[in-house]
Every structure is written in structure tokens, then in C-alpha cells.
N, C-alpha and C positions, 0 to 999 in steps of 0.2 A: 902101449895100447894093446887090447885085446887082442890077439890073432884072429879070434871071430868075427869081429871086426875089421879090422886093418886089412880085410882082404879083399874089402867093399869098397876103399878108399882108392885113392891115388897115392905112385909111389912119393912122387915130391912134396906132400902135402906136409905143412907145418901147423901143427896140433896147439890148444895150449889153451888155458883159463885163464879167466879176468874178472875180477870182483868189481860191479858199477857200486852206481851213487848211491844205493841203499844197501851194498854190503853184499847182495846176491853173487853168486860165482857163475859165469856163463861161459862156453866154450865155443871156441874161435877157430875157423880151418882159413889160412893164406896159402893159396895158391897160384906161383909166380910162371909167366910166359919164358920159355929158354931162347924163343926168335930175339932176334936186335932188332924189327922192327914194333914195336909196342903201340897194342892198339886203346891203349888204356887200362881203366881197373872194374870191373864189374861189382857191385855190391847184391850178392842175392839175399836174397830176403825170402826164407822158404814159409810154408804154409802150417796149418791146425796140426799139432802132435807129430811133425817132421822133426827131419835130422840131417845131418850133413852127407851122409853119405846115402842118402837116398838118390842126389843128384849126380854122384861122380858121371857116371859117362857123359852127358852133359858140361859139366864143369871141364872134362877132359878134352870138347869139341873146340872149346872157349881160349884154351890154352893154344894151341894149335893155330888160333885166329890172331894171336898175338894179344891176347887179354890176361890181363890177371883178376883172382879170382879173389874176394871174402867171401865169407859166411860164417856164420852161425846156428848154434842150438839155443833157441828164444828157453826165457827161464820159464822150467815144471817139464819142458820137454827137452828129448834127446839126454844127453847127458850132461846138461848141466844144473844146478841146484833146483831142487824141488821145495815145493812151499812149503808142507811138510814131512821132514826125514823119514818119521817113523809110519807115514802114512804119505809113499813116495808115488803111489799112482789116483792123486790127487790133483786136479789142475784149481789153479787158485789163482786172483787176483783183485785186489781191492780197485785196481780205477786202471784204465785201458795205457794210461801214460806211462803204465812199468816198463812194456815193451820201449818206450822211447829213450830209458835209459840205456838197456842191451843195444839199441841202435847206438844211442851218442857214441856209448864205450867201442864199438866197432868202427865210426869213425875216427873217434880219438888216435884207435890202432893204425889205422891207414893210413893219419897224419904222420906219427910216432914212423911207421917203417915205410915212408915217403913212394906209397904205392903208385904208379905212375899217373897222370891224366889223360886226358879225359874220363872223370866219374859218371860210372851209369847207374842206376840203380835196374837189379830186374827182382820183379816179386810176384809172388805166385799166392792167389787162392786170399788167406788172412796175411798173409805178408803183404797184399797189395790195401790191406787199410792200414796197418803200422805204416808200410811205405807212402800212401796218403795223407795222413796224418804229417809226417815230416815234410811234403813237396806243399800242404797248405801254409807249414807254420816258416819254412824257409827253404823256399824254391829254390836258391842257387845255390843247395849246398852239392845238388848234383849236378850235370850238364845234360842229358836226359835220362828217358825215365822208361820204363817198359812195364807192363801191369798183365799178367796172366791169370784167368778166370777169376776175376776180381771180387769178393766177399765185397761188395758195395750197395749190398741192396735187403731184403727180406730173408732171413733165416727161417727157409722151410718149412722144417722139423718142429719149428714153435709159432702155433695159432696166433696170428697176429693181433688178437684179443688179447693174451697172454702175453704179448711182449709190452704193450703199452701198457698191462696193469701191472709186471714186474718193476716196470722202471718206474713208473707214480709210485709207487707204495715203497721204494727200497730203503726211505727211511726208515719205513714202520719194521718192514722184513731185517733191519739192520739191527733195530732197538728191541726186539723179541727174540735176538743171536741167532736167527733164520738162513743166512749169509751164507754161513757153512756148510751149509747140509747141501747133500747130493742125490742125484736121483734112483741112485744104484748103491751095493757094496763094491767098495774100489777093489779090494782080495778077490771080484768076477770078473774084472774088467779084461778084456782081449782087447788088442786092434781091432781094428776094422778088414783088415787086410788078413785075419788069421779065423776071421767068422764067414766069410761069405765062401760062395766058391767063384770060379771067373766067368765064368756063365752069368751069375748075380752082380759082380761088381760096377760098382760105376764111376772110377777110376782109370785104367784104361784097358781099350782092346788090343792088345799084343799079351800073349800068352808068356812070352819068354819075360817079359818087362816085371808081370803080374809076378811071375813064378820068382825072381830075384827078390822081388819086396817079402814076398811068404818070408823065402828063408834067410832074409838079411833080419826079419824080425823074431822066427823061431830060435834063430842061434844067436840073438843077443837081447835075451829077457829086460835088463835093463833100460833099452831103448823105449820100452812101453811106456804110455802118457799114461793117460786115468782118467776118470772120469771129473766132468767138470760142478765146480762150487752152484750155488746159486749166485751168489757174488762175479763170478766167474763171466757167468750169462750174460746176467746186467749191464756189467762193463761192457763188455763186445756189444751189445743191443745198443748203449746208450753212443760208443763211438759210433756205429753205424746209422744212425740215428741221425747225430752231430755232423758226420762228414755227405751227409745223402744229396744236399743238395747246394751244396758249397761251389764258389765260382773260384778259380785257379789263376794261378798267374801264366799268361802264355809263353811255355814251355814245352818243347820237343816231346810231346808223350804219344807213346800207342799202346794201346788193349789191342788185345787178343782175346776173343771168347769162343770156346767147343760148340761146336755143332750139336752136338750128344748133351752138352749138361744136362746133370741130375744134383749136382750138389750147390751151387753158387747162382744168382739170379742173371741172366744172360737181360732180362729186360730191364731190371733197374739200372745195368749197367750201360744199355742204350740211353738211356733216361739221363741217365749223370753227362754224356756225352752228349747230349744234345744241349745240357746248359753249360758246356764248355765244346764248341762246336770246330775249335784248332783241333781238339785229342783226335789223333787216326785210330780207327777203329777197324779190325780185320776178324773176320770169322774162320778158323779154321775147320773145315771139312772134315767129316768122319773122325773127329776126334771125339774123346769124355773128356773128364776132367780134366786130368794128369797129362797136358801137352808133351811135357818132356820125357813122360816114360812112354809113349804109345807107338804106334807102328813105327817101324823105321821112315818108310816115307811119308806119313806125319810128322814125326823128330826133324827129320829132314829141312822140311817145310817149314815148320818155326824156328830150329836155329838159323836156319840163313836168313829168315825173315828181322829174328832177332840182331843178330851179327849185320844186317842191313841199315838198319833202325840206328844202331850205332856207331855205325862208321858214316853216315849219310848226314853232312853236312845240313844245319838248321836253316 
């Protein structure tokens, strides 16, 4: 691995790619508990245009609690296979079910290297509708569940006149090869996290958290997503869509939503919980998005809450 890299990581961490069911190549971070008491295996499930080592300190708290860790870089971002090579800051996807492949293949793995149990899953942001997605189609493949600022509601940024006509018409926008095309030149695209300043962000308030992502992104160019397809859209719209108002099987789950959002819907996510009315629901104070990267005693605050959540008996 990079050294500009590998210095974001953990030392114990076990690296590695896996080609799923359509051939795609995604990479995989296992990271194992050294206590003898084991408090299970965490599955995270990170969010839009993340990476694996965005969360090491985190991951590193988790360890420490007697958990072991997966994760992943979902395919187009982080460093695993992109849609396409020659046009690598492109996000691309034909129907939202690709992510459930990168998922199966990450359980497969934790079958394969007999990761301990109790399985948790924890998902953050668009991890937590991939992660919906699997708790609607087979609920006991985890033993709970943890959902942080949950992508379960309205996509902001796109007039919701505009989401309803992208998703009627995506036949038509498919048969006229409209799919493809993007809003931007991908050769302009930056993060997010390398345009704003922190003043501007809406990610989180801790200066030092903010400052680590800058330069874990400036000194590894490659980690850059890209901008997204119109195809791209669609799927995510049509999953969100799909899962909006979907009744669960009751199962040990808690949200977690910011005080501060600016990026994900905090009232649809009320809304979802109210027609499944078992899900514990907890606001975290003076947080933004990025629970995990934010003040220290915010961090604080949701790891123990988290690490609660899943040692606390159903």
C-alpha cells in the first residue's frame, strides 16, 4: 500500500480485493480485536464517495471494545474498481442492487475467515439505505443494526419535481443513451472536502477531524470519486423511493440523527420511524453530519452510545 496512505490506516489492518458476482473488484479492510473477551464483529457500511480509512480512529475505538471490524470501498469509490478505467472519476451505476453484491461478497468474507458473533451492522449516511435494503430483504442476517444520518428521505440538491420526472421518463432517458451523461466535466471534479473551507463545511465542527480529511485527500489523488451519471441518480432516487416507507421486521435498530444536518433528511427519517415505531431514535447534540469525525465529546457520545446499542441485550 501506499505510504500516503497506510499512514491513515491501522497498524493491524488486513488489506485485500475481491472480485463479486458481476466481476467488479472491491476492497475489503478486516480488522481483528487482540482482547480474549470478543464482543462480536461490526460490519460498517460507510457512506457517498468514502473510503476505508476515513474512519480508522473510530474503527481503532471499536477494537479496543472487543469488536472486530469489516469494511469496505463500495464499487466507483475508494480504491476499488471504477465504472469506467479510462474515465476513473466517474460514479456509475445501472440499478441500486450493485451495492448488494459488494455487500453479499463482504459477508461471504466474514463467513470464509469465521469473524466472531454477534454481527452488527453500523452504516453511516448512503451506507445506511444499502444497509436497509439488506435488513428489509433478510433481517437475520445481522443480530442488530445501527443507522447514522440515514439517506432515507429527500435528496435536497434535486427539486423534487425533478426527481419524480427523472424516474418516470428513465426509460425514455435510457433509449435516447441520456444514462450517461453527467452534470459536470469529471477532469473538474474535487471533493467536497478540498472546495469548501471549514468555516463552510457541513460535515463536521472539529477543526482538527476537518484538517485530517483535507490532507488524507490531497496526498492520495486516487481516492477521488467523481461526479455522478444520470443513471447513477435515478438508482439512488428509485431505491429511496422503494425503501421510504417500508414496514421492517422487529429488530434491535437505532438511528442516530445530527442536530446540525445540512446533508441527509432528519424529518423523513422521523417519518420512517414512526411507521416502524420499535426503531430507537436518538438525536445527537451539536453534531453535522460526520458523527464520527466531530468533536471529541461528540465522538465520545456516539461511540459509547453505539458500543451500547450493541452489547445491550434485545
Amino acid at each position: 500500500m501506499d505510504e500516503n496512505l497506510k499512514k491513515y490506516g491501522l497498524d493491524n489492518d488486513e488489506i485485500f480485493f475481491k472480485a463479486v458476482e458481476d466481476g467488479r473488484k472491491i476492497r475489503l479492510c478486516i480488522l481483528r480485536a487482540k482482547i480474549k473477551k470478543k464482543s462480536g464483529t461490526i460490519f460498517f457500511l460507510n457512506g457517498h464517495r468514502e473510503f476505508i480509512e476515513k474512519y480508522s480512529e473510530s474503527f481503532g475505538y471499536f477494537l479496543l471494545q472487543g469488536f472486530n471490524v469489516i469494511t469496505l470501498d463500495w464499487r466507483g469509490w475508494g480504491l476499488s474498481d471504477r465504472p469506467f478505467p479510462k474515465k476513473p472519476r466517474i460514479q456509475h451505476i445501472d440499478h441500486a442492487n450493485e451495492y448488494q453484491y459488494d455487500l453479499n461478497m463482504v459477508l461471504q468474507v466474514a463467513k470464509k475467515e469465521r469473524l466472531s458473533r454477534p454481527w452488527h451492522m453500523l452504516a453511516h449516511s448512503m451506507g445506511c439505505l444499502i444497509g436497509l435494503r439488506k435488513l428489509s430483504r433478510s433481517p437475520d442476517t445481522f443480530d442488530n443494526y445501527v443507522f447514522l444520518a440515514p439517506l432515507w428521505g429527500n435528496v435536497g440538491f434535486i427539486p423534487q419535481i425533478v426527481q419524480s420526472f427523472l424516474i418516470k421518463f428513465k426509460p425514455v432517458l435510457k433509449s435516447l443513451g441520456l444514462t450517461k451523461i453527467t452534470s459536470s466535466n469529471s477532469k473538474n471534479y474535487q471533493p467536497y472536502a478540498l472546495k469548501v473551507s471549514f468555516e463552510e463545511n457541513t460535515l463536521t465542527s472539529d477543526h482538527r477531524q476537518f484538517t485530517r480529511l483535507k490532507s488524507l485527500l490531497q496526498e492520495n489523488p486516487k481516492l477521488h470519486s467523481g461526479v455522478p451519471t444520470l443513471s447513477y441518480l435515478i438508482a439512488i432516487l428509485e431505491e429511496v423511493k422503494s425503501l421510504q416507507n417500508i414496514e421492517l421486521a422487529n429488530k434491535p435498530i437505532t438511528v442516530f440523527i445530527a442536530e446540525k444536518e445540512q446533508i441527509t433528511d432528519n424529518d423523513a427519517v422521523k417519518k420512517f420511524v414512526s411507521i416502524n415505531p420499535f426503531i430507537k431514535l436518538i438525536e445527537i447534540q451539536n453534531s453535522k453530519h460526520e458523527m464520527l469525525i466531530e468533536k471529541e465529546k461528540v465522538r465520545k457520545k456516539i461511540l459509547e452510545e453505539i458500543e451500547y446499542a450493541f452489547k445491550t441485550p434485545y
